[in-house]
Structure formats: C-alpha cells, structure tokens
C-alpha positions as CSV (number, residue, x, y, z in Angstrom):
1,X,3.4,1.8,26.4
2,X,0.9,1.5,29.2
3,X,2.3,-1.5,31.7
4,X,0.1,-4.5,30.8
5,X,-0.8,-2.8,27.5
6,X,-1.2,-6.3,25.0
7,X,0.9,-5.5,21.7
8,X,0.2,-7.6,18.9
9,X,1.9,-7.8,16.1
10,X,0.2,-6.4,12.4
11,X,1.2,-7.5,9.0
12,X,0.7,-4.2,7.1
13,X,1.0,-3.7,3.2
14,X,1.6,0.0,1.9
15,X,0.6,0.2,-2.0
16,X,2.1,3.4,-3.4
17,X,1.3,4.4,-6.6
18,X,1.4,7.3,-9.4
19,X,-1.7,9.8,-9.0
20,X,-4.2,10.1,-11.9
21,X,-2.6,12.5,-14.2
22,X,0.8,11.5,-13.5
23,X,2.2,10.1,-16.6
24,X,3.5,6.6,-16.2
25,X,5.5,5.0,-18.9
26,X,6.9,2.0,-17.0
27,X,2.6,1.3,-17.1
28,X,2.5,3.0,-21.1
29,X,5.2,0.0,-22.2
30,X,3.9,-2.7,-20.4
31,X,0.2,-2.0,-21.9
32,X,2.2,-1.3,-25.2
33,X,3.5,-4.9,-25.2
34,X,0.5,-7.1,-23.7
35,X,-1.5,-7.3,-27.4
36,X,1.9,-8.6,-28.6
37,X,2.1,-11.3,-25.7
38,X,-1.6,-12.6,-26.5
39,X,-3.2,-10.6,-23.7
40,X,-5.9,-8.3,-25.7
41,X,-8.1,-6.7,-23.8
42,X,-5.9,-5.6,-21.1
43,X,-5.5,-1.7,-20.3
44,X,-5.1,1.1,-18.1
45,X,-2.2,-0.2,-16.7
46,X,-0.3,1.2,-13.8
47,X,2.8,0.3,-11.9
48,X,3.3,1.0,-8.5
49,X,5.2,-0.5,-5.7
50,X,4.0,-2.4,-2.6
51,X,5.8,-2.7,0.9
52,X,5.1,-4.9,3.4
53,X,5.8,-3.9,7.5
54,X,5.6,-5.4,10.1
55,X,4.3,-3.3,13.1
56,X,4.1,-4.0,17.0
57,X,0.7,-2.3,18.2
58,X,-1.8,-2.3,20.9
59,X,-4.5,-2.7,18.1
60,X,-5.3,-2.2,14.5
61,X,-6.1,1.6,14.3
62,X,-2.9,2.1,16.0
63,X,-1.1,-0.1,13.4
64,X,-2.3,1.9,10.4
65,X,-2.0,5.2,12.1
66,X,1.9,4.1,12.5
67,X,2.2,2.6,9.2
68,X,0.0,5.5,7.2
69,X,3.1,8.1,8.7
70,X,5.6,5.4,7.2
71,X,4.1,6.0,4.3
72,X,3.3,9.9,4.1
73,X,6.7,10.6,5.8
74,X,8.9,7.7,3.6
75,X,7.1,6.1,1.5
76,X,5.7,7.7,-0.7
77,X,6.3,11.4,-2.5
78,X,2.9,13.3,-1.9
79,X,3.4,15.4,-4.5
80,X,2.9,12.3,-7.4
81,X,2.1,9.6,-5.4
82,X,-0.7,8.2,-3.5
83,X,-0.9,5.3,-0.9
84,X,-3.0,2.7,0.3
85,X,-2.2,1.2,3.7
86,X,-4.1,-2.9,4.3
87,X,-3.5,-4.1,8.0
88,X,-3.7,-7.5,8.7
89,X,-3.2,-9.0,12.0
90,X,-2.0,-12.5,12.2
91,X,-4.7,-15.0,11.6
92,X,-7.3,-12.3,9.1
93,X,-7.8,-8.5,8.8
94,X,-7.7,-6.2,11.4
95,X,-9.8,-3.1,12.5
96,X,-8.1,0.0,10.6
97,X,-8.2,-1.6,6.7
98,X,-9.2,0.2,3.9
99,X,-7.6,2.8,1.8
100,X,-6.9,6.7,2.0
C-alpha cells in the first residue's frame, strides 16, 4: 500500500448458491413443506448460503475485486455454484455493488 493510501474498511456479503440446473433438494423439501405450514403460493425455492467479510481497501472496486477471489477461489465450487458479491462501506453502499 501506497504511503498515505486511505484504507477504509468494506462490509461485503458473498451470496453463493446452486446454478440453474443443479438439482437442489434442501430447496425441493422446504417448497414440499410450505403448503402444509399455510404458505401457498410460495415456489421456486432455493437455498444457498451467504457470508459476510470484512475487507480493508483503498476503495470499493478494490473491495469487491478482493472479495470476488474469496469467493471464486473459496467460496464457492464453480463447477455448481454461482456467487454474488454486495459491498457496503460503512455508512451505505459502495462503488463496486452488483452481482456477477
């Protein structure tokens, strides 16, 4: 890091889930059960898991950049899952949000 660089720190949430096709039957029981439980109505579920990081960075492209190889190189298994990284710096969103 550059001397004098400013480093702020980034909330960042990594969504990882199953990619379409990919059967998933924790989402198949859950969606089996919800009519029984009074939710009609309710369907195409899918369950994935979310991770939140926090990431020292001179700004928010840098933040996701960092947090996106989390996630490709940890995270997630590219083969049947997808991610999503959201980052946040402290006080509302940050340049870099969105999805892959």
């Amino acid at each position: 890091m550059p001397e004098g660089e400013r480093r702020v720190k980034f909330e960042v949430m990594v969504e990882v889930r199953l990619r379409a096709g990919i059967a998933d039957p924790q989402g198949a029981t859950i969606e089996r059960a919800l009519p029984a439980l009074g939710f009609a109505g309710v369907d195409a579920v899918r369950v994935g898991k979310a991770i939140r990081l926090s990431v020292d960075a001179a700004d928010g492209a840098e933040a996701r950049r960092r947090a996106t190889e989390v996630a490709d190189r940890l995270l997630a298994n590219p083969v049947i899952e997808e991610s999503t990284v959201t980052v946040v710096e402290h006080g509302g969103p940050a340049a870099g949000n969105g999805a892959r």
